[in-house]
C-alpha angles and dihedrals in degrees: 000000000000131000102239085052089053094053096046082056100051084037087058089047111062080041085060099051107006096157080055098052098034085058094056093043083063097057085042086055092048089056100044089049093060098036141109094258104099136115115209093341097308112113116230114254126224143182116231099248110077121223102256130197130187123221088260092062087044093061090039086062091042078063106049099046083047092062099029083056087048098059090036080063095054099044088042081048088050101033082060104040102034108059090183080062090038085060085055101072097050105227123163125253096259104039083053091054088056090046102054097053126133104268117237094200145021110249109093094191108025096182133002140159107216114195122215135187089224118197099219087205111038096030094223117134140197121206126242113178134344106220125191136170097009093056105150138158095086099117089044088052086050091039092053089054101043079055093041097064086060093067126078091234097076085033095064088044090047086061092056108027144032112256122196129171138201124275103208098164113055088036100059091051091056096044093050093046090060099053097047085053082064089067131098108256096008115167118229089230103027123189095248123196128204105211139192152132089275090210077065101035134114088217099176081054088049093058097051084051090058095045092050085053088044086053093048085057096257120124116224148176130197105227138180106250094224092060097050110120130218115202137146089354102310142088128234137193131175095312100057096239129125103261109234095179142026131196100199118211104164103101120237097251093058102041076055091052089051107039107137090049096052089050097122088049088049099045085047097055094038090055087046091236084141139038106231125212099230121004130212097274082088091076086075093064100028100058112082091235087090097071090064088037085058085063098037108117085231089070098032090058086064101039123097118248091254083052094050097052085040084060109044086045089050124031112065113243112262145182144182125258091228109041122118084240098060100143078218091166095057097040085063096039099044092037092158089059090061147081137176126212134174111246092230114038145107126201102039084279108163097013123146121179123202087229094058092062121076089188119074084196091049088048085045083061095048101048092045098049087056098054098120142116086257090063141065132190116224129181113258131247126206113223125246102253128215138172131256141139144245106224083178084075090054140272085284091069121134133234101266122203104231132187120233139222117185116209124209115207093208115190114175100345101307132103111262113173140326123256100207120212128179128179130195087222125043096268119076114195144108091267088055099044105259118197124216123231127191111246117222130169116221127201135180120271 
């Protein structure tokens, strides 16, 4: 069973009987509407036809975790013990400090989502972003299943297949909690804290968190990270009790950003009053720097031969605005090969792509206006397209071509779950009106 073939059956389908399935995808709409799944007020939007995976993909994407976290482990080994490999990354002073520090447990990475530009037929992949701490989506992913099994769509595969989807709540508790019970001194029911900057927060994903903690026989509380308080040794959020762990979602950028206003969080991990999930190691593999550093002599010099030809096939080749070695000629004459990120972002946030611009001299001011140590230049992937279709739009809606970004839900170290995007256009991101889709595996009965 292959997934093109899976999509061509569910396609025929709704051709087959498109007023039947129009008529589901609006009670798929009305759930999805007062649902959980929003982010500052604004519901998250989704296309009839779920991304689905077979169990071979499944264990495609068990691999490649398995190698992508062996090689995180070398550069984060090296990062810690070569200071002449520490200076090329370019950290500043503070951000290193919190970094160095002694690890109280042995997970390196506790949780990440690392996206991927996934070839549904040839299985090759190329990768997008590596994202840590602030790892998020997991409640949208639960709310559009929860709306898919309302359409007839699902209905007609569940007839014929097994469908199984992703648990991302319960598991990361349990996950977390591990680890922390690594730690010296843990308490068998710590006081856990969610914790972020709340004008970035998802809040609603945020509160199923704390009630799986609740469940797992944990108490905790969601803060805002800028009113935690540090006082005789321990640190306190909203409920008055001596914090023992903290699920940090505020990502490293902003806590830097922020740094002065963050002073009591900071004192309190630096004097080790709190285990931290995760700690501040993440930022090596969550700052965009390390996809040049992956093709940085220095790391290749410590990386196996099989590494070496994993990282040239699948991270995208990168460099920064600012080196010596910017193919800068190229970057302006081949404007659709390129792409330009921030180092430090989530979101999406700051990202211009060569194949948005019409214009090579609008895409010359652009790129000259961005040539700066903030900024990096990445070759660009074009994303594995599939078909689907928007019942909001009617039962007269055509077949679309969409573009397609597959998630990974990583905790420690092992592959969790699968946050599916889609975009009318190449580039799939907030700024360029991503859609959601639920991700489900199908297997044979």
């Amino acid at each position: 069973m292959q997934l093109t073939e899976l999509n061509q059956e569910y396609c025929k389908n709704i051709r087959n009987e498109r007023d039947y399935h129009a008529k589901s995808a609006l009670e798929e709409i009305a759930y999805i509407n007062n649902s959980t799944a929003k982010y500052h007020g604004r519901c998250v939007s989704t296309l009839y036809i779920p991304k689905m995976f077979t169990e071979e993909d499944i264990a495609n994407f068990r691999r490649l975790i398995k190698v992508l976290y062996g090689i995180f482990d070398q550069v984060i080994l090296h990062y810690r013990e070569d200071a002449s490999y520490r200076r090329l990354f370019g950290f500043p002073e503070k951000l290193e400090e919190l970094i160095l520090r002694e690890p109280r447990y042995k997970s390196r990475i506790p949780i990440a989502r690392i996206d991927i530009f996934y070839n549904e037929e040839t299985k090759d992949f190329k990768f997008c972003e590596f994202n840590t701490d602030g790892s998020s989506a997991m409640n949208e992913d639960r709310e559009l299943n929860h709306a898919l099994k309302l359409t007839a769509g699902y209905q007609m595969l569940e007839q014929k297949y097994r469908i199984h989807t992703f648990e991302l709540f319960d598991s990361w508790v349990k996950t977390s909690l591990a680890i922390y019970h690594q730690t010296e001194g843990a308490k068998e029911h710590p006081h856990v804290a969610i914790v972020d900057f709340m004008e970035s927060a998802t809040g609603n994903e945020f509160e199923i968190f704390a009630e799986s903690y609740r469940k797992a026989g944990a108490e905790c509380e969601i803060c805002e990270i800028r009113d935690l308080k540090y006082k005789d040794g321990s640190l306190y959020g909203n409920d008055g009790v001596p914090i023992d762990l903290i699920y940090r979602r505020a990502v490293t950028g902003d806590i830097m950003k922020h740094y002065d206003e963050v002073s009591d969080f900071i004192a309190a991990v630096k004097d080790e009053a709190v285990c931290l999930i995760g700690d501040f190691t993440t930022q090596i593999a969550h700052n965009k720097v390390l996809y040049q550093m992956l093709h940085h002599p220095a790391t290749q010099e410590f990386l196996t031969a099989e590494e070496k030809e994993y990282v040239k096939a699948h991270v995208p080749y990168t460099v920064l605005m600012t080196a010596d070695y910017l193919p800068y000629e190229d970057i302006i004459k081949n404007k659709d090969r390129w792409i330009l990120k921030p180092l430090d972002s989530y979101g999406s946030k700051g990202v211009f792509a060569g194949v948005e611009y019409d214009s090579r001299e609008k895409w010359k001011e652009i790129a000259d206006s961005h040539r700066t140590k903030e900024y990096l230049v990445q070759e660009f992937c074009v994303p594995y397209q599939t078909m689907n279709i928007d019942f909001s739009r009617g039962a007269a809606a055509e077949f679309i071509s969409v573009s397609n970004l597959t998630g990974l839900f990583v905790y420690n170290g092992e592959f969790q779950g699968i946050y599916s995007r889609v975009s009318r256009g190449k580039i799939i991101s907030t700024q360029y009106s991503e859609i959601a889709l639920p991700s489900i595996v199908v297997r044979e009965r």
